[in-house]
C-alpha positions, 0 to 999 in steps of 0.5 A, spaced: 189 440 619 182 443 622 175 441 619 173 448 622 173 452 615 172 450 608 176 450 602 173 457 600 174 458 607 180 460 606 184 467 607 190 469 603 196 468 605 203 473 603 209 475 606 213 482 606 219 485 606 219 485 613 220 479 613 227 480 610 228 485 615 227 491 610 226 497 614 227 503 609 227 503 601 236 504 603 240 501 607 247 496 604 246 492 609 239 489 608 237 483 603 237 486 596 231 487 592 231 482 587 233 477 594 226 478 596 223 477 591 225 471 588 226 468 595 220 469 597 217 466 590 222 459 592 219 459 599 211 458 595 208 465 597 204 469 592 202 475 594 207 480 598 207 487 600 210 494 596 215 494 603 218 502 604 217 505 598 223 505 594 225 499 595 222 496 590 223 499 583 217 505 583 216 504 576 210 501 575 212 496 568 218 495 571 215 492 577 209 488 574 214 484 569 218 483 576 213 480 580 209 477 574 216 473 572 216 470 579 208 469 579 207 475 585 202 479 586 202 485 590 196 486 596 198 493 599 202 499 600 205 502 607 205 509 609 206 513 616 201 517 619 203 522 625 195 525 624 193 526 631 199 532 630 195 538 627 192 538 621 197 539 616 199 532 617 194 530 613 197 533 606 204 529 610 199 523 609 196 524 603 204 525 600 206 519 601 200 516 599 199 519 592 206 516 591 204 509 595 198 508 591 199 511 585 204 505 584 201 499 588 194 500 585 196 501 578 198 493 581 191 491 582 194 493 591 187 494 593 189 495 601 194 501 604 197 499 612 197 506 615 202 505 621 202 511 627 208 515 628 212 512 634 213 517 640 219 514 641 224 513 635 225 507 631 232 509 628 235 512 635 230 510 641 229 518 642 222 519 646 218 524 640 212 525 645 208 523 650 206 516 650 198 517 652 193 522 647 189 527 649 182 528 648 182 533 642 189 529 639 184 523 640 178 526 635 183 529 631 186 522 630 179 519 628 177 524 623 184 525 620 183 517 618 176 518 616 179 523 611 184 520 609 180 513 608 174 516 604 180 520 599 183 514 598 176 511 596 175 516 592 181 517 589 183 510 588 179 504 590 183 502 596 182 501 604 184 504 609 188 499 614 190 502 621 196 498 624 196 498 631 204 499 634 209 498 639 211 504 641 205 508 639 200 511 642 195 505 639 197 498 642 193 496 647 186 492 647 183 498 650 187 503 646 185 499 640 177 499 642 178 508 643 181 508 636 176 504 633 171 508 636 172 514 633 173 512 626 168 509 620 169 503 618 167 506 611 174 509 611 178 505 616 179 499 619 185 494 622 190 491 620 191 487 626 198 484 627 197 478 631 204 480 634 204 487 636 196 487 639 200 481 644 206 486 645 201 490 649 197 483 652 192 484 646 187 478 644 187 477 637 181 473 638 177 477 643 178 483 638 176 479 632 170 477 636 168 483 638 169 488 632 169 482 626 166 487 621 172 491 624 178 486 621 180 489 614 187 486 613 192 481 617 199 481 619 201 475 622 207 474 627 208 472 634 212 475 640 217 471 644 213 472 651 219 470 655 223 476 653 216 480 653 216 481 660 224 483 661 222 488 654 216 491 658 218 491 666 226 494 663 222 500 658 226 498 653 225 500 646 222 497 640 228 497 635 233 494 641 227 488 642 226 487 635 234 487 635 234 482 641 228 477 637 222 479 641 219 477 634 220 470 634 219 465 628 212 461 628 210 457 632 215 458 637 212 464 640 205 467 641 199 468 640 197 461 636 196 463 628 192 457 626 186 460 631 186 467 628 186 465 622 180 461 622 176 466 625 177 471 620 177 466 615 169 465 618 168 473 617 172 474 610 174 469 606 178 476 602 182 478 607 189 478 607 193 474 612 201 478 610 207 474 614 211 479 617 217 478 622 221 484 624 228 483 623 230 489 621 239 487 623 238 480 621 243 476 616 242 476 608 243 470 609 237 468 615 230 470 612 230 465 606 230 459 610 224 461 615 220 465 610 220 457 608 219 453 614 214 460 617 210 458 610 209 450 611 207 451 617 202 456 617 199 451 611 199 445 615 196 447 621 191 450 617 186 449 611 183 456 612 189 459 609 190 458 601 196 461 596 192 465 591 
């Protein structure tokens, strides 16, 4: 372990349906709800995330008495946000997050992950729309966020986190920099993947070092960078990389968790750091097992992350 951050020092460390290769709120073939959450209490975890909305029960006292019998607590709700559109995208986003928040704050969630429309389909391949912003989509995107944030603020106490994505138009280090640029850290900051900002060549801790008042929230996954490079020359998309394992179990990918986590622990002590592993097509039965070994590892190659 490293001496490079005290015990108090130490970020908080969770996992997500993600992890157990949940997509939607409603698909046969993904782990049951109740699987989720007592596999990811037996594999030590504390904190998770909502996942899709409605796949985990949606009514507040249900959902408290299930996550209280297991000792889970919640971090954040996810919602899906397409604001360089036009601006009746915001009442889209808005939408989503009155259902989304008016759940998970009522849990004590004090985080939304906002993740951008892909401009190619996670669900069919389909290209959406061009791959690059204009100017005005890119102003356009800056102040639907800021609005965005301040009402979620206002409304509930809760923080924006924007979550950079393959296959959107936010995903590179420059791109990340521009995003970052035309926002107010008031009302938005990141949720920086560790495994989709390497996706495009992006230095988690470059940005932590750069932007560090900017750092808001952590997904923590690795990329298999021997695949990367045929995913990237060959175009192909997100969703058949993730079905070929582009996201690989710690530590056998990139970038080296232990580093970033230290770093941010040094800025923020309160931020989260959430497992997450995109395995969506995965076995039920493959999850429980690494979100085990994914957890011993992160705690024993680090003293600057703690359970609770």
């Amino acid at each position: 372990m490293t001496d490079t951050a005290t015990a108090t020092d130490a970020i908080r460390i969770g996992t997500a349906p993600d992890s157990w290769g949940v997509w939607f709120a409603d698909d046969p073939g993904q782990v049951p709800w109740q699987r989720f959450l007592d596999e990811a209490a037996a594999a030590g975890y504390r904190w998770i995330e909502l996942g899709p909305y409605g796949y985990l029960p949606t009514d507040p006292s249900q959902l408290s008495d299930e996550l209280e019998s297991r000792g889970l607590e919640l971090s954040a709700g996810t919602v899906f946000t397409g604001l360089h559109k036009g601006d009746e995208q915001f009442q889209r986003a808005w939408d989503q997050a009155v259902k989304v928040e008016g759940l998970a704050s009522k849990l004590g969630a004090e985080h939304l992950v906002t993740i951008p429309d892909l401009w190619r389909s996670d669900a069919n391949n389909e290209v959406l729309e061009p791959r690059t912003l204009t100017d005005e989509q890119w102003e356009r995107l800056g102040k639907g966020h800021d609005q965005l944030g301040k009402a979620l603020l206002e409304e509930y106490g809760v923080h924006q986190q924007f979550h950079t994505h393959a296959d959107s138009h936010i995903g590179t280090f420059r791109e990340t920099v521009r995003f970052l640029e035309v926002t107010d850290p008031r009302y938005t900051n990141l949720c920086l993947d560790t495994g989709h900002f390497a996706y495009y060549g992006g230095d988690n801790l470059r940005m932590i070092a750069e932007h560090p008042e900017r750092i808001g929230y952590l997904h923590l996954k690795q990329v298999d960078t021997e695949l990367l490079f045929d995913v990237l020359k060959n175009d192909v998309p997100f969703s058949t990389a993730v079905a070929d394992g582009i996201m690989v179990e710690p530590p056998h990918g990139t970038p080296d968790l232990a580093p970033i986590i230290e770093a941010v622990a040094a800025i923020n002590p309160e931020v989260f750091g959430i497992v997450e592993q995109d395995m969506y097509g995965c076995s039920v039965d493959a999850p429980g097992p690494i979100a085990e070994r994914t957890f011993q590892h992160i705690l024993g190659s680090t003293s600057a992350a703690r359970v609770s």
